[in-house]
C-alpha positions as CSV (number, residue, x, y, z in Angstrom):
1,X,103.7,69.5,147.3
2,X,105.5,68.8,144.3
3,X,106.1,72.0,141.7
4,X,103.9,72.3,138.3
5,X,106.1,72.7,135.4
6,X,105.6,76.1,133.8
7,X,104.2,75.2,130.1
8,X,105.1,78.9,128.7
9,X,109.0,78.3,127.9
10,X,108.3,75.1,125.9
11,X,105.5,76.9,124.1
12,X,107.8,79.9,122.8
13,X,110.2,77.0,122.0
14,X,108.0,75.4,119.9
15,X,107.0,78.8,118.5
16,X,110.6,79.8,117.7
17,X,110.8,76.1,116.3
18,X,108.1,76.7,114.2
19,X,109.1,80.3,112.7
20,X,112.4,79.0,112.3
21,X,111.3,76.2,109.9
22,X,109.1,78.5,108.4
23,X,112.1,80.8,107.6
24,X,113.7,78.4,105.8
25,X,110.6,77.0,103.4
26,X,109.8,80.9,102.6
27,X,113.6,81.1,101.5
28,X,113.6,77.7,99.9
29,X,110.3,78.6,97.8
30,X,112.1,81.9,97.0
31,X,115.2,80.0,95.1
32,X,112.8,77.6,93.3
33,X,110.2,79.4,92.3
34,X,107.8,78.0,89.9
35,X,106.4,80.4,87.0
36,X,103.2,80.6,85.3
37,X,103.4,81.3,81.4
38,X,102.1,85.1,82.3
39,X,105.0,85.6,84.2
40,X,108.0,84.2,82.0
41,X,106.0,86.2,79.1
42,X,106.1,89.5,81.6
43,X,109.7,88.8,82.9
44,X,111.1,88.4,79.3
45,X,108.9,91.1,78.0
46,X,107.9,89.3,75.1
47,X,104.9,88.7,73.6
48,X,103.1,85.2,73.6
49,X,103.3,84.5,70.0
50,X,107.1,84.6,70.1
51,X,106.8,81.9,72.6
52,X,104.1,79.9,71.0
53,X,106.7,79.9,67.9
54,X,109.6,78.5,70.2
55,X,106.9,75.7,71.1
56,X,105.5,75.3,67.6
57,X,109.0,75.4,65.4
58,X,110.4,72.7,67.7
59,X,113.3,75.0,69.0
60,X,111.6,74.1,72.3
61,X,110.2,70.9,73.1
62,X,107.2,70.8,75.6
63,X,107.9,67.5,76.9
64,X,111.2,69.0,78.4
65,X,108.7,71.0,80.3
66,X,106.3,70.6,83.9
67,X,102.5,70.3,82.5
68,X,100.0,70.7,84.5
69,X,97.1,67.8,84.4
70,X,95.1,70.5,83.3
71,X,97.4,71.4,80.4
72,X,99.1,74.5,81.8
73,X,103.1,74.8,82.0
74,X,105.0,75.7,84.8
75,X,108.6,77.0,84.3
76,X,111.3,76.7,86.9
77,X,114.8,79.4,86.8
78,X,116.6,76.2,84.5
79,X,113.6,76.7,81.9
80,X,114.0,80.6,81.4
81,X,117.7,80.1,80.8
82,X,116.6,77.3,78.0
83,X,114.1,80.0,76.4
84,X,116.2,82.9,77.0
85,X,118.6,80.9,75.0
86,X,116.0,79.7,72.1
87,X,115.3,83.4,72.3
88,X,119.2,84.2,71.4
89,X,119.0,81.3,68.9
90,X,116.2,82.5,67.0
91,X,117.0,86.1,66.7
92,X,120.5,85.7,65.6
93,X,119.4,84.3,62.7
């Protein structure tokens, strides 16, 4: 009588595998986090108008920006450094 391999160690290999890989897309999605227009608004603590004007004076231009195909932008960390600095720009004036 030959032995049955025991299928329980390569299951919690594949499960450590698995969480393991997981780990890393949770901390991946952490460092390039896409923003909705709510949140840059909330995270700047500005009101909308003031970044409607960035978009409508030109000091921001949206085809530097991710649309969505339903017309919504998404901002990455690179696009609140360019607002934060239209921001600076703007009010120094």
């Amino acid at each position: 009588m030959s032995p049955v391999p025991h299928k329980k160690p390569y299951i919690r290999v594949e499960a450590f595998i698995f969480v393991t890989v997981l780990m890393g897309i949770i901390e991946m999605s952490d460092t390039k986090r896409l923003l909705s227009t709510s949140e840059v608004l909330r995270i700047l603590n500005i009101p909308s108008y003031r970044l409607d004007y960035l978009f409508k004076s030109r000091k921001l231009k949206a085809e530097d920006f991710t649309t969505l195909g339903n017309g919504h932008r998404i901002y990455g960390q690179s696009d609140l450094n360019k607002i934060r600095q239209a921001l600076f720009e703007v009010m120094a004036k």
